[in-house]
C-alpha positions in Angstrom: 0.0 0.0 0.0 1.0 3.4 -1.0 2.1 6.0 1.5 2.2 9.2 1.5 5.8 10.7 2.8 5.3 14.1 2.0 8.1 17.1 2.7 7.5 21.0 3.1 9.2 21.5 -0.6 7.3 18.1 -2.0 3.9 17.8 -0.6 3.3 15.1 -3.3 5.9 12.8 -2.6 4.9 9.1 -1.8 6.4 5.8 -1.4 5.0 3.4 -3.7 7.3 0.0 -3.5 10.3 -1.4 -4.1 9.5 -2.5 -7.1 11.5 -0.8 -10.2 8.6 0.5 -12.8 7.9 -0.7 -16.2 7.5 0.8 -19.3 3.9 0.3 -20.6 3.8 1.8 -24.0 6.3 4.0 -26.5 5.8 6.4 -28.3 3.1 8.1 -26.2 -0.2 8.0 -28.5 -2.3 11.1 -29.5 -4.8 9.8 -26.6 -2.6 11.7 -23.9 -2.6 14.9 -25.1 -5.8 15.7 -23.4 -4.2 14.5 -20.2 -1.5 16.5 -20.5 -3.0 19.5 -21.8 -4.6 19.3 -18.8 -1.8 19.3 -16.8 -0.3 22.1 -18.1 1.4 25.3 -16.3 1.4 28.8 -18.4 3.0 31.0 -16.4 3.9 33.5 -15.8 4.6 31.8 -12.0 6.6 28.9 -11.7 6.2 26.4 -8.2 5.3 29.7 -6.7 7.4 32.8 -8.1 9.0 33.9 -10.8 12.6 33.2 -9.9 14.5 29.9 -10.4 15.3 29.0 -6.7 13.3 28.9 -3.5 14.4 29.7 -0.2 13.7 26.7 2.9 12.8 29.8 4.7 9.3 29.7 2.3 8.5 26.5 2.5 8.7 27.1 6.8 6.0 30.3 6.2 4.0 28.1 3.8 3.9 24.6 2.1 4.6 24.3 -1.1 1.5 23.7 -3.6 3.6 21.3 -5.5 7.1 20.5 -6.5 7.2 19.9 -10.0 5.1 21.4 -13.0 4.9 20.4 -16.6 5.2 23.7 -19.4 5.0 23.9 -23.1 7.0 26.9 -24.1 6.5 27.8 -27.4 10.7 28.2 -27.9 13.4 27.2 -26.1 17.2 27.6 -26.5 19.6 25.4 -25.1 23.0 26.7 -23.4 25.8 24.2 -22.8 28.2 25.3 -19.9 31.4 24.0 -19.0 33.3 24.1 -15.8 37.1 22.4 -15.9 36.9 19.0 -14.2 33.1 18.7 -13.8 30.5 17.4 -16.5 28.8 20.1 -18.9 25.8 21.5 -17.7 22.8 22.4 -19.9 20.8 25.1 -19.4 17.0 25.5 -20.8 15.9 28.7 -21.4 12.3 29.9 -22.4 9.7 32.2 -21.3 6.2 31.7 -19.9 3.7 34.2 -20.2 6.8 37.2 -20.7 8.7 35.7 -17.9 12.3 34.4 -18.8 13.9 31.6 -17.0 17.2 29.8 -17.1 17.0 26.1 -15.3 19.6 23.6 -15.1 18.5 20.6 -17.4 18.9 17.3 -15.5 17.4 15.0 -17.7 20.2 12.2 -18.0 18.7 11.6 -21.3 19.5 14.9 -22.7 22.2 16.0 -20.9 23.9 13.2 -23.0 22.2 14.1 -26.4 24.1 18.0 -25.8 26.9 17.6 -23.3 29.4 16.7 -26.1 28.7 20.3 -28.0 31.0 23.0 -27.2 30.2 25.8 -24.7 27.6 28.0 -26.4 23.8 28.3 -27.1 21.5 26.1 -29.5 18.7 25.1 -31.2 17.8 21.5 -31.6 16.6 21.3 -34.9 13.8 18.9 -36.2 15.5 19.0 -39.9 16.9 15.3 -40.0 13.7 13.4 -38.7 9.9 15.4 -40.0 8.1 13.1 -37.1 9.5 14.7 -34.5 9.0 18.7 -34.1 11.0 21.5 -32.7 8.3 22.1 -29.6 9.4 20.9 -26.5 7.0 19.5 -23.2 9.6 20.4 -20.4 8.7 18.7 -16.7 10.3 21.3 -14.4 11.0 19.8 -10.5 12.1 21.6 -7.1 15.4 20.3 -6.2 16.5 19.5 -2.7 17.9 21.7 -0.8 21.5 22.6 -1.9 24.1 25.5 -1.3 21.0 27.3 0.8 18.4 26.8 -1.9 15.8 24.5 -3.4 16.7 24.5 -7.1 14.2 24.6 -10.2 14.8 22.2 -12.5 13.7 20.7 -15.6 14.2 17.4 -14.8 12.6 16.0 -18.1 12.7 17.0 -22.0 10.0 15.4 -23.8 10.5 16.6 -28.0 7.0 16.5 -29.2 6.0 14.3 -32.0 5.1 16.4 -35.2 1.5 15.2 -34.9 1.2 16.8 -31.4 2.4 20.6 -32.5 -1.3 21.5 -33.6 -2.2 21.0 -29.9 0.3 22.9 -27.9 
């Protein structure tokens, strides 16, 4: 049975199981998009402000609402960043609703698909492959706590099939 093990920056947090999850179906169908549209956050606020951290402090004054939000920017531009002796880091940025935000991209996926390019910004063109678009669904998570701050994220990088674009 499910329990709930929430924390003041993830109120949504629960232990299912020790079992590792399985994969039920790829490539996601058109019958999600309702779901996610659905889920969608536009802005211009992002897990409570418009900044890309949260203070501990916050989260004593008032719970978060949630700790992780998913977005459908209609660009992003992708900055690699690299420190000597430490992997590249990627940077998303894109604006919701005329708010501007820079988050570290953690997606293991995608950190791999861009960590190899040289320090600059980019564009990840859908040129080579006409199934696969150059819209982005971006799942953006509050980080634990680190150097004094809870961290916004975008843990995931979903590239939207072509046939989705009409509905984002």
């Amino acid at each position: 049975m499910p329990a709930r093990k929430p924390e003041p920056h993830q109120p949504e947090n629960w232990l299912i199981g020790p079992n590792r999850w399985k994969l039920v179906k790829r490539p996601a169908g058109t019958d999600v998009i309702g779901l996610l549209q659905s889920q969608l956050d536009y802005g211009p606020t992002l897990l409570g402000d418009e900044t890309d951290r949260r203070s501990p402090r916050a989260f004593l004054r008032m719970v978060a609402h949630a700790s992780f939000a998913l977005v459908a920017p209609n660009h992003v531009d992708w900055e690699v960043k690299k420190a000597y002796g430490s992997k590249p880091q990627i940077i998303a940025r894109f604006a919701l609703a005329g708010v501007s935000y820079g988050l570290r991209v953690t997606d293991p996926e995608f950190e791999r698909r861009l960590g190899h390019l040289d320090e600059g910004s980019y564009l990840i063109s859908s040129a080579s492959d006409s199934r696969v678009s150059d819209r982005f669904l971006l799942t953006i998570s509050l980080g634990e706590e680190y150097l004094g701050y809870h961290y916004k994220l975008v843990a995931g990088v979903i590239q939207m099939p072509e046939r989705w674009k009409p509905y984002f």
